[in-house]
C-alpha positions as CSV (number, residue, x, y, z in Angstrom):
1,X,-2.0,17.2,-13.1
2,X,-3.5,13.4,-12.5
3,X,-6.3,13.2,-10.1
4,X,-6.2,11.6,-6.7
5,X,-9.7,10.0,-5.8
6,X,-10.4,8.0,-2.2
7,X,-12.0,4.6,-3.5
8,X,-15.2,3.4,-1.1
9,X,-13.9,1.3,1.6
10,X,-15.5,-1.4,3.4
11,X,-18.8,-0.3,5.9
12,X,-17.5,-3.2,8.2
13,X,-15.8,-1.2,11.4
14,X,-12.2,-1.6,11.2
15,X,-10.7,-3.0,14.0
16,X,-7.8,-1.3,16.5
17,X,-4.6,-1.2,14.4
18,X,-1.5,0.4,14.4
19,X,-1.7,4.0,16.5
20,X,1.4,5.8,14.7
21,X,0.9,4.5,10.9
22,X,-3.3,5.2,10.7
23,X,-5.3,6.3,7.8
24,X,-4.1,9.8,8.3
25,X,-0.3,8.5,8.5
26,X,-1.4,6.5,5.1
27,X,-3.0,9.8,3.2
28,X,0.2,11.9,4.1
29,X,2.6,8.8,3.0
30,X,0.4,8.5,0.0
31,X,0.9,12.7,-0.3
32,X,4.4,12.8,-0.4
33,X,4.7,10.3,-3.2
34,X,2.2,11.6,-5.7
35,X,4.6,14.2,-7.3
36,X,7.2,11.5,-8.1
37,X,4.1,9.0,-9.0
38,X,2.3,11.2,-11.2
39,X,5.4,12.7,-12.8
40,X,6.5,9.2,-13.9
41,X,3.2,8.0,-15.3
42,X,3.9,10.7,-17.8
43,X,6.5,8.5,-19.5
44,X,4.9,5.3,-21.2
45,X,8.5,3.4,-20.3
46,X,6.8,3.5,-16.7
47,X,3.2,2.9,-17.2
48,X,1.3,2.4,-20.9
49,X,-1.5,3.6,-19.3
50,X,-0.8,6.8,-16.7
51,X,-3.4,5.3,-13.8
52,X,-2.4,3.5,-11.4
53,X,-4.2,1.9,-7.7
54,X,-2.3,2.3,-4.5
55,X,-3.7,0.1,-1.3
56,X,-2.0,0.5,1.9
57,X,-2.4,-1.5,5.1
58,X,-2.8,-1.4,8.6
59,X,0.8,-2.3,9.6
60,X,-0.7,-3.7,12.9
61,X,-3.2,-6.0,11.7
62,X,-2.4,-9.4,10.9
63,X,-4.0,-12.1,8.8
64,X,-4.8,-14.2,11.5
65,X,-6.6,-11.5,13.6
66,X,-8.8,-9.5,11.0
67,X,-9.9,-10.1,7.2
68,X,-7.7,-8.0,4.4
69,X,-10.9,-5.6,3.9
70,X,-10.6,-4.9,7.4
71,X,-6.5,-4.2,7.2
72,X,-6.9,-1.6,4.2
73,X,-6.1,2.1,5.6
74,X,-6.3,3.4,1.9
75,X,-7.3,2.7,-1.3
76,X,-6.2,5.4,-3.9
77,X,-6.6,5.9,-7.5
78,X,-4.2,8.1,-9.1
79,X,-5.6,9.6,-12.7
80,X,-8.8,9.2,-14.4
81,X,-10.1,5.7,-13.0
82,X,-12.8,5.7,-16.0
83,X,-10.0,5.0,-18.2
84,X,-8.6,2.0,-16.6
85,X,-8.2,-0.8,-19.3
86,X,-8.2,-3.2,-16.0
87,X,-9.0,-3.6,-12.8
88,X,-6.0,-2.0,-11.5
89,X,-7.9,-1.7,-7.7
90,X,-8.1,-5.6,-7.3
91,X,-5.0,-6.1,-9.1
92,X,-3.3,-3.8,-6.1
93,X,-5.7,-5.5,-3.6
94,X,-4.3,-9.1,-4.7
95,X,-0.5,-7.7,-4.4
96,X,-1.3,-6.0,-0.8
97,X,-3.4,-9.3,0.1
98,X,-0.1,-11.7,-1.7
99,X,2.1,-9.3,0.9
100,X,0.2,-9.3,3.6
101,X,-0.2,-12.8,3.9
102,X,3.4,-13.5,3.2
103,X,5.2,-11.1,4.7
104,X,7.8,-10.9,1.6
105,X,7.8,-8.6,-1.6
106,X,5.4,-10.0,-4.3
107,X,8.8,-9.9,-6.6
108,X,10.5,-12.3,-3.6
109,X,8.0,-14.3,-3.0
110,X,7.4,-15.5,-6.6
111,X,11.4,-15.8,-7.8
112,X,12.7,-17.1,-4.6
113,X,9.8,-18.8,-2.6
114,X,7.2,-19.9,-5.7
115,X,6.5,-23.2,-3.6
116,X,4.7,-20.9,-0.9
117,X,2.2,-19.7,-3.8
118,X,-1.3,-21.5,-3.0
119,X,-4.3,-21.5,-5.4
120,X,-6.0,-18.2,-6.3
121,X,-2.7,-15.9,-5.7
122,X,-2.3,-13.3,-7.5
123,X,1.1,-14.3,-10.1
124,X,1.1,-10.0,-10.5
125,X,4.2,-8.2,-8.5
126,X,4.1,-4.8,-7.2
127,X,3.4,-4.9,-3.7
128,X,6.1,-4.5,-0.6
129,X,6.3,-5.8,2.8
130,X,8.5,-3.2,4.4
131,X,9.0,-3.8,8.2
132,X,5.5,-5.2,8.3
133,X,4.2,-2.0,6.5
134,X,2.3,-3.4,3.3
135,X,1.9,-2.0,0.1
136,X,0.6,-2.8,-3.1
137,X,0.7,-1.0,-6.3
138,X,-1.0,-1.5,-9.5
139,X,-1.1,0.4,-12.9
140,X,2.7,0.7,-14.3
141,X,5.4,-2.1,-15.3
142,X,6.0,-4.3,-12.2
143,X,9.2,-2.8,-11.7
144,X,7.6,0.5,-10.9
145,X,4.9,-0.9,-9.2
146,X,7.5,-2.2,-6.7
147,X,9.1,1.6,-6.8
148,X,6.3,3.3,-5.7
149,X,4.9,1.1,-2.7
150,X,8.5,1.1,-1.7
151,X,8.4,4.6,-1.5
152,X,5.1,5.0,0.2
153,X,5.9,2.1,2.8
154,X,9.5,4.2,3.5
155,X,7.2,7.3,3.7
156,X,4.6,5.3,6.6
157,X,7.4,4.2,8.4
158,X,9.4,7.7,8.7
159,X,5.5,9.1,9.4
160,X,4.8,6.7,12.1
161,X,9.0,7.1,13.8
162,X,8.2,10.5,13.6
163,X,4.6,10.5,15.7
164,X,6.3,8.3,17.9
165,X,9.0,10.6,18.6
166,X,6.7,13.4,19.1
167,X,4.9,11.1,21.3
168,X,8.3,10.2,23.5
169,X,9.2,13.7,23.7
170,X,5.7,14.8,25.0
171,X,6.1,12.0,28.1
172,X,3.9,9.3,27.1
173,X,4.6,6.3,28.5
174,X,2.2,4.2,26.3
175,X,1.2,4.6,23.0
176,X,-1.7,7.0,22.9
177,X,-1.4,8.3,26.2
């Protein structure tokens, strides 16, 4: 079985973000991927490697209210990160950050919208901008990269439609009350 280890995040306060799709929504997202993620890092068609770095962010947050560091719910590192052959954590930051900033796929910004590219981008895809959820994924061939924050994104937003629902059915009128 691969490991899952919580990377250090920042000790800056995070601000007020989303209040359906919050670190715990990310951790159980993250949760139900890992036994498709660590059952394809098995085959070296996937990854060359078998480690990978998953960041997800704050769906609520937005570039132009709060820094990235600040946006980051979770950082995860899936297998042994002491036998990383790269910096597969600030590769995946770069992708969320590339995402974030965006709002597009990594893959979509870069074949269909290069021109929007400024200087110190990160020319790595693998992170997702699903319905403002942000993923980024870093460790296995792009293409799998991709894969896997899809499915973790699609996992936040079901997470976060479902606490909402739950939230709806108990009579709140606003979120959190």
């Amino acid at each position: 079985m691969i490991s899952v280890v919580s990377l250090p995040r920042s000790r800056h306060p995070r601000p007020h973000g989303s209040r359906y799709a919050d670190e715990t929504a990310a951790h159980e997202a993250v949760a139900l991927a890992l036994p498709m993620i660590e059952r394809a890092l098995r085959d070296p068609a996937v990854s060359g490697g078998g480690q990978l770095c998953i960041v997800v962010l704050d769906p609520a947050l937005q570039p132009a209210q709060t820094r990235f560091d600040e946006a980051v719910l979770l950082e995860h590192a899936v297998g042994d990160r002491g036998a990383w052959d790269a910096d597969y954590a600030g590769f995946a930051r770069a992708k969320a950050r590339l995402a974030w900033h965006s709002g597009l796929d990594g893959h979509r910004l870069q074949s269909a919208a290069p021109h929007r590219l400024v200087e110190g981008d990160s020319l790595l895809w693998g992170g997702v901008c699903l319905d403002g959820i942000v993923v980024g994924v870093s460790g296995a061939f792009p293409w799998w990269d991709e894969a896997f924050a899809t499915a973790i994104a699609a996992n936040l937003r079901a997470i976060a439609k479902r606490r909402h629902a739950e939230a709806v059915a108990a009579g709140a009128l606003v979120a959190g009350g």
